[in-house]
C-alpha positions in Angstrom: -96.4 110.4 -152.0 -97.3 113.9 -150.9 -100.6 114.3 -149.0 -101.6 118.1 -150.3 -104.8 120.4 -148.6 -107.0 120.9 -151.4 -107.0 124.6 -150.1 -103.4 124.7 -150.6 -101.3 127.4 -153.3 -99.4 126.3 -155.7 -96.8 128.5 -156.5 -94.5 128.5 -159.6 -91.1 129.7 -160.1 -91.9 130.9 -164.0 -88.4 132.1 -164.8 -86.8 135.7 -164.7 -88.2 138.7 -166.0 -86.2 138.7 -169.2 -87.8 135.7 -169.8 -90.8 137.3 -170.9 -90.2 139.3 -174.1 -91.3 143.3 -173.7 -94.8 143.2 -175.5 -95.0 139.1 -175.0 -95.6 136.1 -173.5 -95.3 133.1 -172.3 -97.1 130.2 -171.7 -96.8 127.6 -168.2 -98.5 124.4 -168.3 -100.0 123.7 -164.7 -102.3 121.2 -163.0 -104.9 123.5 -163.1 -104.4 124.5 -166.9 -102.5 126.5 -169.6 -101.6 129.9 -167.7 -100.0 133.2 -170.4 -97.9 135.5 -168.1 -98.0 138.8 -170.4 -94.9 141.6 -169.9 -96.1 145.0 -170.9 -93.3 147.7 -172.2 -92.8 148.6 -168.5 -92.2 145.6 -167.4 -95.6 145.3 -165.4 -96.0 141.8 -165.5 -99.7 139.8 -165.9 -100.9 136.6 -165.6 -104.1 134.8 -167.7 -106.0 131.3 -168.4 -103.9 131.1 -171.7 -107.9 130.7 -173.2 -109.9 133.6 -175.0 -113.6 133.3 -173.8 -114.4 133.4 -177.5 -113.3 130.1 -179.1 -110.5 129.2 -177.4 -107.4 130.6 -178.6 -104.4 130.9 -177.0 -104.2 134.1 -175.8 -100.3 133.9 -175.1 -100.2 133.9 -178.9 -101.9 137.6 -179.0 -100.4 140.9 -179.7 -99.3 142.8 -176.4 -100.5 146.3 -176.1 -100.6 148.6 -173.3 -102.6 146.4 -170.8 -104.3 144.6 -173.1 -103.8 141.2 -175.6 -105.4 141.0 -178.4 -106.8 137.7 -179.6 -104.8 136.0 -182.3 -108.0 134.4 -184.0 -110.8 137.2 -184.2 -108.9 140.3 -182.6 -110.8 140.0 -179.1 -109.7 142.7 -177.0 -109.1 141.1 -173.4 -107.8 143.4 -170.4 -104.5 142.0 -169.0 -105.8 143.9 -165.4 -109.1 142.3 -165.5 -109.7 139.6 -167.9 -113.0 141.7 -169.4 -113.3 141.6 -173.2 -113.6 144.9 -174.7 -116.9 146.0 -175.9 -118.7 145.1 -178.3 -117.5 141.7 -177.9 -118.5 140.2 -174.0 -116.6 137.9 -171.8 -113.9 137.7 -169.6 -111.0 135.8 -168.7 -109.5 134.6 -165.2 -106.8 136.8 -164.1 -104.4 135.0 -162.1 -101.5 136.5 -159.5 -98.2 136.8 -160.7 -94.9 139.5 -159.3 -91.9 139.9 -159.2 -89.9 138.7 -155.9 -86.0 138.6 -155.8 -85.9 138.4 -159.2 -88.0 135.8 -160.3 -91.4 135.9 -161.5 -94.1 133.9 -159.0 -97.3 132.7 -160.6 -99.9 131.9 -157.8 -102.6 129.1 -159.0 -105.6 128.3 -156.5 -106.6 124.2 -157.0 
């Protein structure tokens, strides 16, 4: 068995970018939790906690638009750059690092 730092990165080999849909999702079960990794229509690529700060939903099952997902329960507004809900509505989401590197997309989860 592994000995692992408990400072130590995980990081995840997701898939390639057409993996992603154009204005979707998709969803990577980690250690740490359900991540959504979001591809806008130019192919900027975000990663979430696959949980809106409202009652849970799964976010990676929210429409895409611009830099935003919108909730698929209640139609929470949630920044894909930042996580914040759009006003009215309060809360926010952790943001996670994700990019592009020969290829492949990398998802970057702390412990």
């Amino acid at each position: 068995m592994m000995d692992m730092n408990p400072k130590e990165i995980f990081r995840f080999d997701v898939g390639m970018l057409e993996d992603v849909p154009r204005l979707g999702s998709r969803c990577v079960k980690t250690a740490q939790g359900h991540v959504a990794i979001f591809r806008t229509s130019d192919d900027q690529l975000f990663a979430l906690r696959d949980e809106c700060p409202h009652r849970g939903a799964p976010l990676s099952q929210g429409i895409v638009h611009g830099t935003s997902v919108t909730c698929p329960l209640h139609n929470w507004v949630v920044s894909l750059q930042t996580g914040a809900v759009d006003a009215p509505d309060e809360g926010r989401v952790e943001t996670l690092d994700v990019r592009l590197e020969n290829e492949r997309i990398i998802l970057t989860v702390l412990p």
